[in-house]
C-alpha positions as MATLAB code, in Angstrom:
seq = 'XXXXXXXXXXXXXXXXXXXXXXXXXXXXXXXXXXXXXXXXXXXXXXXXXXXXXXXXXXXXXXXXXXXXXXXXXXXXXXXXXXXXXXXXXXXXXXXXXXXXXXXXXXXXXXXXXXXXXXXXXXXXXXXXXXXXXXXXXXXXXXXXXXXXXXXXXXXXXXXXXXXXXXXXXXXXXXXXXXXXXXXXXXXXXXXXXXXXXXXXXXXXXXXXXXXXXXXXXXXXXXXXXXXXXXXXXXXXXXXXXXXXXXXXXXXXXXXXXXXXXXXXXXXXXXXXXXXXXXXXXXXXXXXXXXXXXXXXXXXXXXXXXXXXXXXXXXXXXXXXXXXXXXXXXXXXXXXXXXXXXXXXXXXXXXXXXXXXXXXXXXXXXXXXXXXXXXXXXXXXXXXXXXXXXXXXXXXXXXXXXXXXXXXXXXXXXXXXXXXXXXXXXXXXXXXXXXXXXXXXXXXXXXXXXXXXXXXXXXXXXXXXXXXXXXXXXXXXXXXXXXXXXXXXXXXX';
ca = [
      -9.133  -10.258   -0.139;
      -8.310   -7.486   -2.818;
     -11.672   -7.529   -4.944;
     -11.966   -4.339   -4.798;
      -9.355   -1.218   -3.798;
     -10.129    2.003   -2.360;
      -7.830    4.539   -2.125;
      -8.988    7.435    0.077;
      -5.047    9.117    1.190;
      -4.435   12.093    2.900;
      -1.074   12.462    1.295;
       0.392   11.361   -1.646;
      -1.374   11.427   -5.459;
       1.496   12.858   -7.365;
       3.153   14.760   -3.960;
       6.429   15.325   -3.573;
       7.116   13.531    0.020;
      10.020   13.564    1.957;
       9.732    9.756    2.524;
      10.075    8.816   -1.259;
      13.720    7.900   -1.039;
      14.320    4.632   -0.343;
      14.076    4.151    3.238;
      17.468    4.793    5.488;
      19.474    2.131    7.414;
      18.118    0.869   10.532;
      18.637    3.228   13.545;
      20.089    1.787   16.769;
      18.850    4.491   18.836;
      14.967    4.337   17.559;
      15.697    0.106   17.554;
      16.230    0.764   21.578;
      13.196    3.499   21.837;
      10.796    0.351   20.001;
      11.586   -2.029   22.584;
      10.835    0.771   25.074;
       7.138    0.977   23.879;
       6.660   -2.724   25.960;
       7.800   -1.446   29.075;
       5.630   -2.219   31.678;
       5.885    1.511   33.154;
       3.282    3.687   31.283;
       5.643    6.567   31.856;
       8.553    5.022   29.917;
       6.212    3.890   27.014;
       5.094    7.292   26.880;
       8.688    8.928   26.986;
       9.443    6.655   24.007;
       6.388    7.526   21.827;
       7.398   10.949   21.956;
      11.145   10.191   21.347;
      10.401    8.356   18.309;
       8.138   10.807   16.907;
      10.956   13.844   17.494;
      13.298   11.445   15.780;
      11.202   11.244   12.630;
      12.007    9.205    9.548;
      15.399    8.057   10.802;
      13.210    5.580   12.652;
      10.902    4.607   10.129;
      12.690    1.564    9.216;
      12.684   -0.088   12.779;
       9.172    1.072   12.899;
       8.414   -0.521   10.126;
       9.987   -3.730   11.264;
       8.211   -4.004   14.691;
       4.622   -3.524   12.752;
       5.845   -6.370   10.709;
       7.044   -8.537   13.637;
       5.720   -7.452   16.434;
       2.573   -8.915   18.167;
       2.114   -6.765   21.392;
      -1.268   -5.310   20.907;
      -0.231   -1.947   22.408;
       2.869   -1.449   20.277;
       0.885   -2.558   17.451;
      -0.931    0.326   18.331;
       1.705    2.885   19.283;
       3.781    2.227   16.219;
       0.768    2.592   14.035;
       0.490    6.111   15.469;
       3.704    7.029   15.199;
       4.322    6.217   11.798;
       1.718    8.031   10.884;
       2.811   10.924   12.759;
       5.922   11.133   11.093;
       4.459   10.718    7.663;
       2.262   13.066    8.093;
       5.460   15.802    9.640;
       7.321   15.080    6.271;
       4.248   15.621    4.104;
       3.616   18.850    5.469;
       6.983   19.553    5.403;
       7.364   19.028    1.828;
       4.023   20.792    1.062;
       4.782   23.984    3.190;
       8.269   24.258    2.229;
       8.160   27.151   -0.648;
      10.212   27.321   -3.759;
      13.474   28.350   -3.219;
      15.022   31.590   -4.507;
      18.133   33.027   -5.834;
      18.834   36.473   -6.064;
      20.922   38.069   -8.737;
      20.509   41.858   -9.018;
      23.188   44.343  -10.171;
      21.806   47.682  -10.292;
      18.622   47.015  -11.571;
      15.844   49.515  -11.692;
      13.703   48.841   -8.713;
      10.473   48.241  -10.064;
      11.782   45.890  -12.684;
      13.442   43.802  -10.332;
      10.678   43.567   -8.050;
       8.749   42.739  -11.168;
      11.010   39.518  -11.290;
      10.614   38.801   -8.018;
       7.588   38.415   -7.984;
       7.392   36.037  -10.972;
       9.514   33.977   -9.233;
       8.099   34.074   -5.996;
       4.638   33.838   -6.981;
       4.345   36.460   -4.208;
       2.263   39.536   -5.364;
       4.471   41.911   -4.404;
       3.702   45.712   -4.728;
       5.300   49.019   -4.643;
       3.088   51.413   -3.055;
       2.214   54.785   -4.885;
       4.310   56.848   -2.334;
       8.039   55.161   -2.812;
      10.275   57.518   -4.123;
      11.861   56.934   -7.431;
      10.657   53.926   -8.130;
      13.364   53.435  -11.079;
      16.384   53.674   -8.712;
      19.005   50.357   -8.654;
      19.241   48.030   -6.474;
      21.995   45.717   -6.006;
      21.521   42.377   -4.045;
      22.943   38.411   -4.843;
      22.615   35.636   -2.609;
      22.086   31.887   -3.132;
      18.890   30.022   -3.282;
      16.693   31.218   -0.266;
      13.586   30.147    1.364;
      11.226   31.955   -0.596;
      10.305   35.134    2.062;
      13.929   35.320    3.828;
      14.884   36.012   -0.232;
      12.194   38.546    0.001;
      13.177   39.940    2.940;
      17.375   40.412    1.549;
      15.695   42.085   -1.484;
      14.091   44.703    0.832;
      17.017   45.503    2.945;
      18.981   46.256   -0.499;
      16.531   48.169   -1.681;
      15.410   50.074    1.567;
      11.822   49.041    1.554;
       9.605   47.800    4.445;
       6.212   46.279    4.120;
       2.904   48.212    4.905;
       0.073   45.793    5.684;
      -3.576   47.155    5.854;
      -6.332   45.415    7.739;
      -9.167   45.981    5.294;
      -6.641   44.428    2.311;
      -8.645   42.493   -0.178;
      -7.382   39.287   -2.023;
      -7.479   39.399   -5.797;
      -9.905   35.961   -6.543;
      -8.294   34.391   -9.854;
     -11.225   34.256  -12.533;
     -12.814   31.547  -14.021;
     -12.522   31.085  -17.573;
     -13.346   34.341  -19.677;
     -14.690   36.307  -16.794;
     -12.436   39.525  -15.060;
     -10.673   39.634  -12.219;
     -12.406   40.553   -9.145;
     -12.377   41.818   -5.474;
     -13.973   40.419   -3.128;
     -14.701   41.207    0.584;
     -17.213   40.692    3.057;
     -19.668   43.703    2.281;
     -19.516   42.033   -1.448;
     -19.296   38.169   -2.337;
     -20.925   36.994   -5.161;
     -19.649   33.036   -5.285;
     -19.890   29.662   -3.106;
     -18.502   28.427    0.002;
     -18.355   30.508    3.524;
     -16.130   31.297    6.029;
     -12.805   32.535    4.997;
     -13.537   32.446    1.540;
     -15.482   35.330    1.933;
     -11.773   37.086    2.323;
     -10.159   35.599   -0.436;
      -6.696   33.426   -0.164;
      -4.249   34.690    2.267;
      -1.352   34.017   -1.150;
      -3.700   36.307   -2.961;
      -3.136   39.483   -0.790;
      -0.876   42.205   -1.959;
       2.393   42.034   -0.325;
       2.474   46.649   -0.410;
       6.011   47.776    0.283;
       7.302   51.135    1.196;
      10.150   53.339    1.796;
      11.620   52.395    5.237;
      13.952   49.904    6.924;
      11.721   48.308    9.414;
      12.001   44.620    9.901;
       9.224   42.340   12.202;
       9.871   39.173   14.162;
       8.873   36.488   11.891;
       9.686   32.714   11.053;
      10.454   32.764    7.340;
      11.665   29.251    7.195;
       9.636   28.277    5.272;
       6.896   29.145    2.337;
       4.410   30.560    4.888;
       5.647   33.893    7.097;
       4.351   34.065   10.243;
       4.817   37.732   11.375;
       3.941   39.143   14.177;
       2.412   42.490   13.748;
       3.453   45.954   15.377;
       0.935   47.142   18.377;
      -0.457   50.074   16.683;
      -1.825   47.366   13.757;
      -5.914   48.111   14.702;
      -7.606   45.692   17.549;
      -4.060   45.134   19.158;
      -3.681   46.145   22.606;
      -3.668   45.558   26.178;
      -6.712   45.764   28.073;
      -6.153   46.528   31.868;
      -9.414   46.244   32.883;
      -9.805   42.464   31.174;
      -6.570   41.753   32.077;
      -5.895   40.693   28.252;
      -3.490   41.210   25.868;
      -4.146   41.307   21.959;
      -1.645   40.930   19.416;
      -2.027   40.259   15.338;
      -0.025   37.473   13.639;
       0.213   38.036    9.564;
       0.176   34.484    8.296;
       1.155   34.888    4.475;
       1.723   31.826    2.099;
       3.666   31.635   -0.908;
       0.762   31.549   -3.573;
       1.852   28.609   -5.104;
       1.648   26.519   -2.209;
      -2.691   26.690   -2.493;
      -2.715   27.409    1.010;
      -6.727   28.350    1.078;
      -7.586   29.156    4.270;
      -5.758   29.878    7.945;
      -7.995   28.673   10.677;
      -6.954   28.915   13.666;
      -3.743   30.129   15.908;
      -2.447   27.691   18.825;
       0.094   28.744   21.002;
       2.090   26.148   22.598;
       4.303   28.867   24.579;
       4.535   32.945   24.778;
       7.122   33.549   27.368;
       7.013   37.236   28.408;
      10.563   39.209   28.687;
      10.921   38.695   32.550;
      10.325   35.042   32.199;
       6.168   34.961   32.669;
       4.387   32.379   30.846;
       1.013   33.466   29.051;
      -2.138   31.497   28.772;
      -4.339   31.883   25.566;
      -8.037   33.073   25.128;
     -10.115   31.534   22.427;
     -12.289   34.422   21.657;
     -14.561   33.407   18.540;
     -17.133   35.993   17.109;
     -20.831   35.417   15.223;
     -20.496   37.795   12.718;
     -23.908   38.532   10.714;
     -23.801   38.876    7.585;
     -27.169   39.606    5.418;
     -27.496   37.305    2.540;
     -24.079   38.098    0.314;
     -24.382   34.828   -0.915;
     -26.118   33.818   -4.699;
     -28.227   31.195   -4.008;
     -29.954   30.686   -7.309;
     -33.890   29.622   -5.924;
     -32.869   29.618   -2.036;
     -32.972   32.700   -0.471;
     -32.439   33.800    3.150;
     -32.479   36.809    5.376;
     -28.996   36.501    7.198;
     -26.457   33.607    8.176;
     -24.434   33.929   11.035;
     -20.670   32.552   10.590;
     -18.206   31.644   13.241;
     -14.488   32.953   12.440;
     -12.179   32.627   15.300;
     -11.528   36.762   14.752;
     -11.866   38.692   17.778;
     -13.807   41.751   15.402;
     -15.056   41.252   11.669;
     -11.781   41.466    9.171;
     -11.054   41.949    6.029;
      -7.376   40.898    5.537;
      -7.643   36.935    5.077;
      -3.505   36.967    6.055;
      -4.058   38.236    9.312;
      -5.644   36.395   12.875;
      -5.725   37.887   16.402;
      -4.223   36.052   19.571;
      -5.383   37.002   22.768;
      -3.689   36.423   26.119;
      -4.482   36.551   29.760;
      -2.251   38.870   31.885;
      -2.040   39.979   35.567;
      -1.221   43.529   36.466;
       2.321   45.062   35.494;
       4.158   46.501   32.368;
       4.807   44.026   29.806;
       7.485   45.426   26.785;
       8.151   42.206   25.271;
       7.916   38.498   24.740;
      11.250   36.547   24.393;
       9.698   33.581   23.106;
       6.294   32.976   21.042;
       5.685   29.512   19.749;
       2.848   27.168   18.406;
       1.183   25.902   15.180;
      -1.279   27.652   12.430;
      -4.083   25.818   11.376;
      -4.893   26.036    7.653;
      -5.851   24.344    4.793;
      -3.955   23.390    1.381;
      -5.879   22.437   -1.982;
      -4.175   19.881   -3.904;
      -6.099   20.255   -7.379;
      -6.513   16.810   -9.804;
      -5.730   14.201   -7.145;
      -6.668   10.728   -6.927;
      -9.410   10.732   -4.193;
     -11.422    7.526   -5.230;
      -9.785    4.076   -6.943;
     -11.544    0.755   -7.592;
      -8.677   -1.999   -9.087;
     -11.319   -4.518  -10.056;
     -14.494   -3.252  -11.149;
     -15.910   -6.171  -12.122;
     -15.848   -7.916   -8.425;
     -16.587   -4.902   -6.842;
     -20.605   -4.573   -8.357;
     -23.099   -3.127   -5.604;
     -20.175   -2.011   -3.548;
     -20.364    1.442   -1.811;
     -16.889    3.775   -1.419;
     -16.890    6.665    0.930;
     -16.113    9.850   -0.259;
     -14.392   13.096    0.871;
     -17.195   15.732    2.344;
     -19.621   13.079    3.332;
     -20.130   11.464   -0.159;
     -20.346    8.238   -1.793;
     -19.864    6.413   -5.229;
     -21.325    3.019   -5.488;
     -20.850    0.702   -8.124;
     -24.471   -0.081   -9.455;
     -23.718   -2.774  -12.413;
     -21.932   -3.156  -15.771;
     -22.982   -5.123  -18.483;
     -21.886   -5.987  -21.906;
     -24.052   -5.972  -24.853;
     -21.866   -8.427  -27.982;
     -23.771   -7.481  -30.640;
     -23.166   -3.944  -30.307;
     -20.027   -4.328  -29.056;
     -20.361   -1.579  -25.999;
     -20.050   -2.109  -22.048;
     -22.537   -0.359  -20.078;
     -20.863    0.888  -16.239;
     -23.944    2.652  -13.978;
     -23.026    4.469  -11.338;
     -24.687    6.161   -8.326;
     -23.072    9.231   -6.573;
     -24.627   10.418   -3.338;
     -23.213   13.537   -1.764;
     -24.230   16.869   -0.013;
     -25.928   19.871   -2.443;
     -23.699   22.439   -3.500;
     -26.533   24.729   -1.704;
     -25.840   22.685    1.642;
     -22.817   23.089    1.449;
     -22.395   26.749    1.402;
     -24.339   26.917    4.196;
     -22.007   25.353    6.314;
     -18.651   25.311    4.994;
     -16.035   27.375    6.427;
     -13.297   26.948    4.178;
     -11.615   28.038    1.287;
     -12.059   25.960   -2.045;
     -14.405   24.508   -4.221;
     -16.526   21.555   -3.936;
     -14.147   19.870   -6.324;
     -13.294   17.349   -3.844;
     -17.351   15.966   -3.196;
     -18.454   13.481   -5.438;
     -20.832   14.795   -7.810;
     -22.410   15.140  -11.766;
     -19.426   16.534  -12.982;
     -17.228   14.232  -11.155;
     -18.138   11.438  -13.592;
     -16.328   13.550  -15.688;
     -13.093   13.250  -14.021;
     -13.094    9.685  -13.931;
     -10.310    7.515  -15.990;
     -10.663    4.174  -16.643;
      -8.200    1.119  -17.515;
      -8.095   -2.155  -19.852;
      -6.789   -5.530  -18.158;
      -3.405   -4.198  -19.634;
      -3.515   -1.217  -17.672;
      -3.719    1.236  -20.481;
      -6.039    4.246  -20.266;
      -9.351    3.700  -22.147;
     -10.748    6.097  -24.365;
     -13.031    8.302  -22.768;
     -16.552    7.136  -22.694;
     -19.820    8.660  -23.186;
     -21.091    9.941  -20.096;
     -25.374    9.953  -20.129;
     -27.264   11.150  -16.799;
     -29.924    8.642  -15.986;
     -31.341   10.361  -13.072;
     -31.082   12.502  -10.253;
     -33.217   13.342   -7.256;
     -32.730   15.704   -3.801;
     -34.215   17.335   -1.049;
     -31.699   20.446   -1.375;
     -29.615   18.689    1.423;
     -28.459   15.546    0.005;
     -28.646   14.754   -3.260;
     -27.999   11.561   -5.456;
     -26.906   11.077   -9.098;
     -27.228    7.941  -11.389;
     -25.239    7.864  -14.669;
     -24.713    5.588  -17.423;
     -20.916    5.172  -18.530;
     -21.306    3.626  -22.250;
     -17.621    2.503  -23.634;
     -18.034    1.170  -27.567;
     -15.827    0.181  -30.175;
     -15.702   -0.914  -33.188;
     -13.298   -3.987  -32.834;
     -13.901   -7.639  -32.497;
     -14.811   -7.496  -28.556;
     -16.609   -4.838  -26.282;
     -14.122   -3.105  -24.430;
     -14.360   -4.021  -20.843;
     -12.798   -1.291  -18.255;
     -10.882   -3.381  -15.432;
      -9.778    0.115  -13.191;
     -11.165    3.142  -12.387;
      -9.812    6.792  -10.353;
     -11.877    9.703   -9.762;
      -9.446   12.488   -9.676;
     -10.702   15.881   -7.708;
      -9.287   18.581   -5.455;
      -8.173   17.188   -1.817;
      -8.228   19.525    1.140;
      -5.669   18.843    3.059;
      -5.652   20.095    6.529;
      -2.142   21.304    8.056;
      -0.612   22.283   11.298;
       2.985   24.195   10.845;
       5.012   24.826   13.503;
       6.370   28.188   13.939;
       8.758   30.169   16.459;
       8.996   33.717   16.952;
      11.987   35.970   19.395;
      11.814   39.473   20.866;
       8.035   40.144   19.864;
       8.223   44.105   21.155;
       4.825   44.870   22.763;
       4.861   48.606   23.424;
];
């Protein structure tokens, strides 16, 4: 029964996913991997969950069928999972992929093409103070190119290497009529915790030199992963421990609203004589004494978990820490696994209701622990106005920036100003004039705290207008794991 529709999506709203096309023909080889996933041998069933999900969307469409037609309990199950699994490869696949760039330079003065680079990149790229003659030409054409492989061709023309400092500072965009500023962790004026006390890892400086150096590094895609040289401060091996620390530079393309890189997993770092390495999850507690603003709350330190070996100031870069036995290590042939970050998708549809008149009393859950119900709505004849109340219930702003470790804003809660972002739609599915938005009440105990509003659409036609649909748009945070594969990382 449809009375009421919510729509709470990971993906989608407006994305660009690689499962929009219409769906391809069926796929013999997934068609025999379904009827696999009834095996009676657990082993096989397993073998074929796997297969499927390596094959991705070619085997959507049998997927698809068997959830249709299919009423084994356990495949039900499996191919549930696995077609979520796929959508959720392409999604990220689409998200993460960059914007694609062409390079057409015939001697052009250095710093001017670099100035079009980065406008087309959305990569702030940066010559540093000490490259000589910054006006010479550079010469360099190719076709469209994942965004940082372009980057790197315009380098090797123009015989410039990239310097990356560990205390680097993001530039924070501005809010409206205020200056751009830096932030790090010594100085933080704003909300949230966490990462976003370093800024976003797009918003770093990308500071090239004079040089011809060139790091391993996946630049498939719109986020490098690089791994960074052995002198780069905190890397190292440790004899004594038995550990070995190395620095990967995870840098997004700005654009992409990558906000925040959480955490490095390593699926496999094969050392040059054909060792295997084992990861060490080394988090820190690193104090910091009140750098927050919180307006009538005030506290004497908090204490945030980053998984950083040591406190740091560059937002692009995480450690990786290894367990070794005794011996000379120069190199590792093979470095593979996934970074953990986080991508803001602004304006998104996070809550819908299709019938809002059936769906009266009814509570929706909300991203971040919140909740919109749907108090009552009433129509008044002679005045010719409908009367929508709605409650919002969600964690304080304060609460939150007590606990959140993540880059964004709170965009994505339901709160007061998320009544603003609410649209609403007639019976013919046309967008209604906005209404008048009137707080009713509001009450807290600085942890949760609830809102109740009073949506008033008039007119001044024959009938009160009636709104049949409602979406409360906001800012999703969208969690992502991307692959990534590294050769010949030199540790001497």
């Amino acid at each position: 029964m449809r009375n009421a529709l919510l729509t709470l999506v990971a993906f989608g709203g407006g994305w660009t996913s690689a499962l929009a096309a219409d769906p391809a023909p069926a796929n013999p080889k997934a068609d025999g991997l379904i009827a696999r996933l009834a095996s009676p041998s657990y082993a096989e069933r397993e073998a074929a969950t796997k297969s499927l999900q390596e094959l991705g969307t070619e085997a959507l469409p049998g997927l698809k069928k068997a959830q249709a037609e299919n009423s084994n309990l356990e495949v039900q199950t499996r191919v549930a999972n696995i077609v979520a699994k796929i959508q959720l490869d392409a999604d990220v696949a689409s998200l993460t992929q960059g914007k694609p760039v062409a390079l057409d330079f015939q001697d052009k003065p250095l710093n001017v093409a670099l100035a079009e680079l980065r406008t087309k990149t959305g990569i702030p790229l940066t010559l540093h103070t000490t490259v000589q003659d910054p006006a010479r030409s550079v010469t360099v054409k190719t076709d469209a190119l994942p965004p940082w492989i372009a980057i790197e061709k315009f380098c090797v023309a123009a015989g410039l290497t990239e310097q990356l400092k560990p205390d680097a500072k993001a530039e924070v965009k501005p809010q409206t009529g205020r200056r751009p500023i830096r932030r790090n962790v010594e100085n933080y004026d704003g909300p949230g915790l966490g990462a976003q006390l370093l800024g976003r890892p797009g918003d770093v400086a990308v500071i090239l030199v004079d040089g011809s150096a060139t790091l391993p590094a996946d630049r498939r895609g719109g986020v490098r992963i690089q791994a960074l040289p052995m002198s780069y401060p905190g890397s190292g091996i440790d004899p004594i421990a038995g550990e070995l620390t190395l620095h990967l530079d995870v840098a997004p393309q700005a654009g992409l609203n990558w906000t925040y890189t959480s955490e490095i997993r390593i699926g496999k770092a094969k050392t040059s004589d054909g060792k295997e390495l084992q990861t060490i999850w080394k988090p820190d507690v690193v104090p910091l004494a009140n750098p927050y603003d919180l307006q009538q709350f005030q506290v004497d330190s908090i204490e945030i978990e980053l998984p950083v070996k040591s406190t740091r100031t560059n937002p692009r870069v995480l450690p990786v820490t290894f367990k070794i036995d005794a011996g000379e290590l120069k190199s590792l042939s093979k470095l593979d696994g996934l970074i953990l970050g986080e991508i803001a998708q602004p304006n998104q549809p996070i809550v819908e209701v299709a019938e809002l008149a059936t769906a009266l009393g009814q509570t929706f859950a909300g991203p971040n622990d919140s909740s919109l119900t749907i108090v009552s709505m009433t129509t008044d004849e002679k005045s010719k106005s409908t009367t929508l109340v709605l409650r919002a219930s969600c964690t304080s702003a304060w609460a939150v920036r007590q606990v959140r470790q993540r880059v964004g804003t709170n965009d994505s809660s339901i709160n007061f100003q998320s009544f603003a972002k609410i649209r609403y739609f007639d019976a013919d599915g046309k967008a209604m004039t906005q209404p008048l938005v009137r707080q009713s009440s509001s009450s807290g105990d600085g942890v949760r705290e609830t809102y109740e509003v009073s949506i008033r659409f008039g007119t001044t036609g024959a009938t009160a207008p009636k709104p049949v649909k409602m979406v409360l748009h906001g800012t999703k945070i969208v969690p992502v794991a991307l692959p990534f594969s590294l050769k010949d990382v030199p540790l001497e």
